[in-house]
C-alpha angles and dihedrals in degrees: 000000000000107000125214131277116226112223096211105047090044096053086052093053096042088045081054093056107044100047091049117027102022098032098035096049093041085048090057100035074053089052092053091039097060081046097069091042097250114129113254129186130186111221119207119170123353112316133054101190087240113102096208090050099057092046080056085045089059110049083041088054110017090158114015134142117230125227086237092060084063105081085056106028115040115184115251131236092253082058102048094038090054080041095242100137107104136155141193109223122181121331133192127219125195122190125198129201106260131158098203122130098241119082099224101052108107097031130112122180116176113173130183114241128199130216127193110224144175130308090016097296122127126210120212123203136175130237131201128199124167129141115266121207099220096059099021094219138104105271106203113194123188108213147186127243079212125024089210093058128070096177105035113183129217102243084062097052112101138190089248089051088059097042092048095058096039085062098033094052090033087058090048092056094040087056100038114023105084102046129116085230149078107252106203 
């Protein structure tokens, strides 16, 4: 039996998380990021103000539900339970400096997505999109905060989950994306 989940109460625990766990750990990745000179944008809701960006936004996200569409449009049990309520919470996106023809080299989104599931909990994941060379596409790559977890809720979730897989998939794509060749 799939319970309910209360509006409300999930809202609350979503706002919670986000605030303090997605936001606060893509606000200081951002902070680093400026540091070391590289372009990086927070992305809260749909759009970014860079054109090439959203194009990005959208391939990463063709049909995805927003955290703002919440408060109007709760998912219903016939959703959850197919597994079909999903949301898009904050993304980040880092531009380096490449001079490179194609418009997408040198840029790196990962955004944490959120999934309703059963019994009122709700599971975040991050996503990953940016252009490889090798095969000159955009690679999405849906990730876990933690290998070991399939379902990871939110309430597990912690400031130092999301950091660590912002670096270690950032590193990934620093090493490998710009290779003329497959790299695994």
């Amino acid at each position: 039996m799939l319970a309910i989940h209360s509006p409300q109460l999930t809202l609350q625990k979503i706002h919670a998380f986000h605030q303090s766990v997605a936001l606060a750990a893509f606000e200081a990745i951002k902070g680093s990021m400026e540091q070391q000179r590289k372009k990086a944008r927070l992305i809260v809701g749909r759009q970014t103000g860079d054109a090439v960006l959203d194009e990005m936004f959208k391939v990463m996200h063709p049909q995805a539900h927003f955290l703002d569409e919440l408060p109007e449009q709760f998912p219903v049990p016939a959703a959850i339970q197919q597994g079909l309520a999903r949301y898009v919470g904050c993304s980040l996106a880092v531009e380096e400096p490449v001079v490179n023809p194609n418009r997408y080299q040198g840029k790196f989104i990962v955004s944490v997505e959120l999934r309703f599931g059963p019994n009122g909990d709700i599971y975040a994941s991050p996503a990953v999109l940016y252009h490889m060379r090798w095969n000159n596409n955009l690679n999405k790559f849906a990730h876990r905060f933690n290998n070991q977890i399939q379902n990871h809720k939110i309430e597990a979730v912690k400031r130092p989950d999301v950091t660590n897989h912002f670096y270690n998939a950032y590193s990934f794509y620093l090493g490998n994306a710009h290779k003329l060749q497959r790299p695994w």
